[in-house]
Structures are given as structure tokens and as C-alpha cells.
C-alpha positions as CSV (number, residue, x, y, z in Angstrom):
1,X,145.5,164.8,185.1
2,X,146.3,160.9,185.3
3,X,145.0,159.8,189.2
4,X,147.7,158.3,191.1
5,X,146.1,155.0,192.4
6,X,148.0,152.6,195.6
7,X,148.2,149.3,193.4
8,X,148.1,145.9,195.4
9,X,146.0,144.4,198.2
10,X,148.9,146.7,201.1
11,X,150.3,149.8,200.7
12,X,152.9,150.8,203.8
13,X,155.1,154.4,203.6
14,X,158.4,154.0,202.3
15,X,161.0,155.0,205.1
16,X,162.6,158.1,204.3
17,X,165.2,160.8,206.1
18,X,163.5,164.0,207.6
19,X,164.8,167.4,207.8
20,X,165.6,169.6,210.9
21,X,162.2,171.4,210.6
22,X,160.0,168.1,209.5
23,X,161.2,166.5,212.9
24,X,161.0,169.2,215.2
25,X,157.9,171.2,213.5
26,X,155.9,168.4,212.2
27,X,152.4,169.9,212.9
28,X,153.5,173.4,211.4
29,X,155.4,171.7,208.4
30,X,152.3,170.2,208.1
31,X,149.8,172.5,207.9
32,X,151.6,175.0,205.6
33,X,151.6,171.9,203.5
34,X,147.8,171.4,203.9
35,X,146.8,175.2,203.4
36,X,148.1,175.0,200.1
37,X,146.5,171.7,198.8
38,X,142.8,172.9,200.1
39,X,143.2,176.5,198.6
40,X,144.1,175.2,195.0
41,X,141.7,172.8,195.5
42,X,138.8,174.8,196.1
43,X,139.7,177.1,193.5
44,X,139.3,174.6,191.0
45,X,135.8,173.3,192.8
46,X,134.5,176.8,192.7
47,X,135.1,176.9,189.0
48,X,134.0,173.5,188.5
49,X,137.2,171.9,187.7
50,X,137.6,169.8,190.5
51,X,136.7,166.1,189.3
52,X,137.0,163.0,190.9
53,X,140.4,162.5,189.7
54,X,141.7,166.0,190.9
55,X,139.8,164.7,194.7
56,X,141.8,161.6,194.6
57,X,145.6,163.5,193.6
58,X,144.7,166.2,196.3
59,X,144.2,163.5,198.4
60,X,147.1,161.8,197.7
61,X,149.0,165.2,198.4
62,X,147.9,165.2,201.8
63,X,148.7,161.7,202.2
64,X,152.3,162.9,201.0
65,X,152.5,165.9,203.2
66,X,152.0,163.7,206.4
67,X,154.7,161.4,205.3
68,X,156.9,164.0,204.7
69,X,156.8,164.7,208.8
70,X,157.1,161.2,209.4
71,X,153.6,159.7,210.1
72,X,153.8,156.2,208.6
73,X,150.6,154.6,207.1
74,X,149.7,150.8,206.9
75,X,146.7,149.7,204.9
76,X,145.5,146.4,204.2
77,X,142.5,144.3,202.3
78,X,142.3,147.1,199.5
79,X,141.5,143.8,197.3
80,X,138.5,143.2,199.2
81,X,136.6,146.4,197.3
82,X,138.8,146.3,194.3
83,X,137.4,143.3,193.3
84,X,134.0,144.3,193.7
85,X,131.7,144.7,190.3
86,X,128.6,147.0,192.1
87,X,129.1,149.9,194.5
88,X,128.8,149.3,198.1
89,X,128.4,150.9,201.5
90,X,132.2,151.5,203.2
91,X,131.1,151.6,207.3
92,X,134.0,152.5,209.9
93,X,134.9,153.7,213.0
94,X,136.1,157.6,212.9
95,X,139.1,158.5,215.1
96,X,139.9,161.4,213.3
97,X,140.3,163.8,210.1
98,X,143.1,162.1,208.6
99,X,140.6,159.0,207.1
100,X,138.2,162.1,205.7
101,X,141.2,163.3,203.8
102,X,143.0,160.1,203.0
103,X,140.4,157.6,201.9
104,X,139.9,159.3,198.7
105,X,143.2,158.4,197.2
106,X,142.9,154.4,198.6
107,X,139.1,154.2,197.3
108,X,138.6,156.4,194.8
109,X,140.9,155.8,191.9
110,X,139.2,152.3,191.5
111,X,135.1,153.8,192.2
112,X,133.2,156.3,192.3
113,X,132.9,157.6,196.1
114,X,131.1,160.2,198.5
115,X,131.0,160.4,201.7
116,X,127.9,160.9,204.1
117,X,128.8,163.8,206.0
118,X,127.8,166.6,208.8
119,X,126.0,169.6,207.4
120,X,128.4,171.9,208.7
121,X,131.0,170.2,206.2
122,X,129.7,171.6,203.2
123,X,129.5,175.2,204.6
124,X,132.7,175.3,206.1
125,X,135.0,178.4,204.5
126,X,136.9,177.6,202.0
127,X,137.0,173.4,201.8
128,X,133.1,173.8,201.5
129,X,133.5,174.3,197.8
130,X,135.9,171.1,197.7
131,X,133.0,169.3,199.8
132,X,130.1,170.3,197.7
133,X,132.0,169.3,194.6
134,X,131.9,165.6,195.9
135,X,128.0,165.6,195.9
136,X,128.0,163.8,199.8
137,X,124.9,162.9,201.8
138,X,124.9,165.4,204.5
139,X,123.1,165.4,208.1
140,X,122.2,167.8,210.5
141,X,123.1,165.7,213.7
142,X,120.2,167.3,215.4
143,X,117.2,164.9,214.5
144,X,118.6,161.8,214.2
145,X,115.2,160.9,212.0
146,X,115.6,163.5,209.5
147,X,119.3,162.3,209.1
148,X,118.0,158.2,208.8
149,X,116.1,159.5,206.0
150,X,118.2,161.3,204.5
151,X,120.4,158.8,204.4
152,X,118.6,155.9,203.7
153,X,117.4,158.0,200.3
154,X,120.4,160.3,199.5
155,X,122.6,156.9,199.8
156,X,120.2,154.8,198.0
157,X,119.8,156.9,194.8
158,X,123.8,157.1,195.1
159,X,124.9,153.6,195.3
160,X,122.0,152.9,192.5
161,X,123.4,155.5,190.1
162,X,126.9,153.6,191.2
163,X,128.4,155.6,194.0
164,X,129.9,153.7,196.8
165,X,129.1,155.4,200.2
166,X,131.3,156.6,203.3
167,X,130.2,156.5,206.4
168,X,131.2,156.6,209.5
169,X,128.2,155.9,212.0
170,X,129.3,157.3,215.6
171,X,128.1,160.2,217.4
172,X,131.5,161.7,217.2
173,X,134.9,161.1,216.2
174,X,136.9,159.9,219.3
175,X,140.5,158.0,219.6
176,X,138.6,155.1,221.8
177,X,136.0,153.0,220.0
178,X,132.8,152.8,221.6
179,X,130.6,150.1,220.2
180,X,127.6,151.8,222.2
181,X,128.2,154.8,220.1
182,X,128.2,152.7,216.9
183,X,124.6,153.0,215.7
184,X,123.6,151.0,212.7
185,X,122.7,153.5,209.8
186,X,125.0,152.5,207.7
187,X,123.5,148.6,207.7
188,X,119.9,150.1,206.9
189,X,121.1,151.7,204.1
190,X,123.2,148.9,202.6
191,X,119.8,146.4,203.5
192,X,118.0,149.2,201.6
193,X,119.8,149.6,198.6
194,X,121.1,145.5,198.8
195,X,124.3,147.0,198.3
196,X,127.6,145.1,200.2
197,X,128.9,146.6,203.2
198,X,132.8,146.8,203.4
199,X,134.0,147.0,207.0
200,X,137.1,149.7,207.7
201,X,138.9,149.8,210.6
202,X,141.0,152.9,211.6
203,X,143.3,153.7,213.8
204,X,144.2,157.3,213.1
205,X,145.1,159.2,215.9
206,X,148.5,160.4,214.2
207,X,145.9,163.6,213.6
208,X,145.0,164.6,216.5
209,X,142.3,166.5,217.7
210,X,142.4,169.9,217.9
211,X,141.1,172.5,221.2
212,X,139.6,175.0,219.5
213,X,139.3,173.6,215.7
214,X,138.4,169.7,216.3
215,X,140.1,169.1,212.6
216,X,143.2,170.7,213.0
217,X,145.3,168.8,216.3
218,X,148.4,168.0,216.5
219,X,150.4,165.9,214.2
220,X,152.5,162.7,216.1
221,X,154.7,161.0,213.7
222,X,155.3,158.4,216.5
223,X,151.8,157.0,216.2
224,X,151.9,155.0,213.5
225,X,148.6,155.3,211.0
226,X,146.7,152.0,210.2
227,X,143.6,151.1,207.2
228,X,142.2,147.8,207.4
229,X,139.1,147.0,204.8
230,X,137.1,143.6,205.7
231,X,135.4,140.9,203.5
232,X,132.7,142.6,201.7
233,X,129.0,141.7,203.9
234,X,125.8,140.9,202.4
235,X,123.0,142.1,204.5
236,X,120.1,139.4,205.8
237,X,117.2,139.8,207.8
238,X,117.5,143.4,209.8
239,X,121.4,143.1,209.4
240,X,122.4,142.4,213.1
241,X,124.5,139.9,212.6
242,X,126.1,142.1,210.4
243,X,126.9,145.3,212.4
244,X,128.3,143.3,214.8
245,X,130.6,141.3,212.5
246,X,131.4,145.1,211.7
247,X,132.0,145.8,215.3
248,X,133.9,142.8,215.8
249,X,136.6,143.7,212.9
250,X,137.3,147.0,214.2
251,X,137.7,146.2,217.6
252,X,139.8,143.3,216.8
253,X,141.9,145.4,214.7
254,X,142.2,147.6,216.7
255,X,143.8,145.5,219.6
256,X,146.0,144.1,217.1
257,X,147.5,147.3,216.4
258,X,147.9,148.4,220.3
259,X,149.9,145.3,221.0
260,X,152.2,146.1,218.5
261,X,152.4,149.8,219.6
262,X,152.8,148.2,222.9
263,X,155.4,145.3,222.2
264,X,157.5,148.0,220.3
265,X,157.7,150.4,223.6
């Protein structure tokens, strides 16, 4: 199957006309939509047929399926880690589960990609197949020095074998960006490795959160869906400088895109 790959530095969804249901029912439309694109997924995983290539299309289906009920995605800087010729460390904030199912089809058609991700991930019924099939870096959450190393080793043999890295370094996915809750695991890996870091900000919250399953919230078509990537970093000294430069771009992003939610109201 040929991977379907966003060409160009920008990518922003085409306007199109929604049905009865996709306006009224966007979360249900949705979902149905979603079901279906995990359960032939992990079909294929748990046969081994589910290649970097099928990852990326799935991906892209999900992309699809939340344009379908409106949600309109901006992404920008994809030429920053196009144009890269070595793996590198992608570190952003994490509002929510639309960038975990997204991001493929933006990074992966153009490298090879995993993800660091919770333990519980890769056990989860059903996608866990589709999760273990990507080979991530997983961590407990529970002992924060078990996960460091884990990181700092999983992710280094990775990125050296030529897999860029995902990660998102908070404490928990939230629609408000803490920079306390920003640790700097993803810098110590990138230092360890001497791989660049690529800065992504996020602003997501189209996907809400759920009450009782976290992933699966409500879906607001009205909250428009923005990807920024940054100018790749290389990492001196202990990498302060660095994370903050990290913070910085998300958090100026981020204010960018509220005043033009704002102005627009």
C-alpha cells in the first residue's frame, strides 16, 4: 500500500459541506469512524501486517474521519524535520489523543518514528496490538528513575538504529500548558544520543477528554486543531537553554493561536 504523505512545509483542511448527522452528531459520527480504523488495524498488527506504511494511512484515516465532522487542522514548519538527514528527538506539549493518532501521518511518511509511551498503552484491548507493532519506549509512570532509564537507553539504541523519537514530557495530558509540569527527559535523551531535538507545539483540544475513558471525549469541530514543528536544536552543555527555548515555542504558540480564537469570537 503506497503511504499517503502531507507534501509542503503547511498543510490546512480543505473546507468542505457536512451532513445533518456530521453536524449535529460529530462525536458519535466520529467514533463509529474510529472503531473501524483500530479494529482493521489491529487485525493486521496481530498478524504482522501492520508496517510503517499501513501506521501512517491508518493515521491518515483518523485524520480524515475528524475532518469529516468538521475539526479543521493547521500545521506548520513540517520542512524543519523534512529536511533533516539523522533521526532526532520530536519533544511537545500533550493536550490530548488526537496528536497520538495524527502525528504518524505528518512524520512518518518521511522517517522512521515511535513514540515513548505509558506502559498501559501497549496493553490496552485491542489498539495494544497496533501499539506494540510500532516497537515504542514505554514507562511505568510510577518510578520516575526506572522510566529516565528507560528512556535514555530504549531511545538511544532507537534514534542510533535511525528512529526518530516521540515524546511528550508532562505528567499528564491537560488542555492548559504547565511549564512546571514540563520535565526535561526528552533533552537528556537527545544530549545522550547527540541527536537534534525538534520542538512541537499543540493545541488539540478539538478531542476532548473523556470522564470515564480519558481518550475518548468529546469531539468540538468549533476548536480549530493547530501543529507547529520548531527549528531543529542541538543540545550544549546540560541542555537548559534548550528546554526552555522548547518551552518558550510552545507557549508562544500557543498564545498566538488563542488570540486568534479570541479575535474571531
Amino acid at each position: 500500500m503506497e503511504t499517503v504523505k502531507l507534501e509542503g512545509d503547511t498543510y490546512n483542511t480543505a473546507p468542505r459541506r457536512l451532513s445533518f448527522l456530521e453536524r449535529t452528531l460529530p462525536s458519535l459520527v466520529f467514533y463509529l469512524d474510529v472503531i473501524s480504523i483500530v479494529v482493521r488495524a489491529s487485525r493486521k498488527a496481530k498478524r504482522n501486517r501492520y508496517d510503517t506504511s499501513e501506521w501512517c494511512n491508518s493515521s491518515i484515516e483518523v485524520l480524515r474521519a475528524l475532518e469529516r465532522v468538521g475539526v479543521r487542522l493547521e500545521v506548520t514548519g513540517m520542512n524543519f524535520f523534512k529536511k533533516l538527514d539523522v533521526p532526532c528527538v520530536f519533544i511537545g506539549n500533550h493536550m490530548s489523543t488526537f496528536e497520538t493518532f495524527v502525528l504518524p501521518t505528518i512524520i512518518g511518511p518521511f522517517r522512521e518514528t515511535t513514540f515513548v509511551v505509558k506502559q498501559n498503552l501497549v496493553d490496552y484491548p485491542v489498539f495494544k496490538y497496533v501499539m506494540r507493532s510500532r516497537n515504542p519506549v514505554t514507562v511505568g509512570r510510577a518510578k520516575p528513575r526506572d522510566d529516565l532509564k528507560a528512556v535514555l537507553e530504549g531511545g538511544t539504541e532507537k534514534l542510533h538504529a535511525g528512529t526518530s523519537i516521540v515524546i511528550f514530557p508532562q505528567t499528564t495530558r491537560t488542555p492548559a500548558f504547565d511549564p512546571g509540569q514540563f520535565n526535561t527527559i526528552g533533552v537528556k535523551l537527545a544530549k545522550k544520543a547527540g541527536a537534534p531535538v525538534v520542538p512541537i507545539a499543540l493545541k488539540t483540544d478539538a478531542w476532548g477528554t473523556g470522564t470515564y475513558l480519558k481518550d475518548y471525549g468529546r469531539i468540538a469541530p468549533s476548536r480549530k486543531a493547530h501543529i507547529a514543528f520548531g527549528e531543529p536544536l542541538r543540545i550544549k552543555d546540560r541542555g537548559a537553554e534548550e528546554h526552555q527555548k522548547i518551552i518558550e515555542f510552545i507557549i508562544g504558540k500557543l498564545a498566538e493561536w488563542n488570540k486568534e480564537t479570541t479575535a474571531k469570537k
